[in-house]
N, C-alpha and C positions, 0 to 999 in steps of 0.2 A: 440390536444387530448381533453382535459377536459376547456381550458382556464383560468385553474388556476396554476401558476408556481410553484409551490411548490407540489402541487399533481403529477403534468406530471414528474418532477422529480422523486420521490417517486414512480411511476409506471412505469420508465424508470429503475432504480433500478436494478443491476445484483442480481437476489438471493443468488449468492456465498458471494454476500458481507458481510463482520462480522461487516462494524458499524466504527466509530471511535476509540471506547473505547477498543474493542478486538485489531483492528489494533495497535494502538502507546502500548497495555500492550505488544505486540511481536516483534514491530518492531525491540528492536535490534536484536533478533532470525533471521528477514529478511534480516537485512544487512547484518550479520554475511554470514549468507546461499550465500548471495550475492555474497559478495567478496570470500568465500572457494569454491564455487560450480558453480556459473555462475549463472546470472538472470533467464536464462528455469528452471533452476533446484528449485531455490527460489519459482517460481512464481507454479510450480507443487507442491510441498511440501506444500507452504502457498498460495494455492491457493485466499482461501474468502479474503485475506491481498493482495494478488494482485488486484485483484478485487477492492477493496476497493481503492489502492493508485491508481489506474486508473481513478476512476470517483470522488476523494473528494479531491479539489485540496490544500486545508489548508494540509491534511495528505499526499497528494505528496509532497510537498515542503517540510513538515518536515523529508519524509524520503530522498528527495534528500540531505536537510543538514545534516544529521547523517550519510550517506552515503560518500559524498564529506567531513567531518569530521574525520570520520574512514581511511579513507583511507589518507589524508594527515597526519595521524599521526602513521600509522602503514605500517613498513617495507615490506611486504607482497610478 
C-alpha cells in the first residue's frame, strides 16, 4: 500500500471499529452478552466491539481473559 506500517494499518481499519477505549469501557457488556446469548448475538448487538477485538490483538487477549475469567467462576 503506502510502505509505511502504521498508515497501511490505519487504512486497513474496519470502520465499525470503536477504538480501544469504547471497547474495554464495554467489554464487560460483551462478555456478559457472550455467555447469556451466544457470541453471533454479542457480535451483532456490539458489533464496532467486535470489530475491534478482531483486529487489536492487546484487546483480544484481554477479552479472551475476562471471558475465560467469567466463566470459570460463574455457575452458568
Amino acid at each position: 500500500m503506502t510502505g509505511f506500517p502504521s498508515i497501511d494499518r490505519f487504512l486497513l481499519t474496519d470502520p465499525r471499529d470503536v477504538g480501544c477505549a469504547e471497547a474495554m469501557a464495554v467489554l464487560h457488556l460483551y462478555v456478559e452478552a457472550v455467555l447469556d446469548h451466544g457470541a453471533g448475538a454479542a457480535q451483532r448487538r456490539y458489533d464496532g466491539v467486535a470489530a475491534h477485538l478482531a483486529d487489536c490483538g492487546p484487546c483480544g487477549q484481554d477479552y479472551q481473559g475476562l471471558l475465560e475469567a467469567v466463566r470459570s467462576e460463574s455457575p452458568r
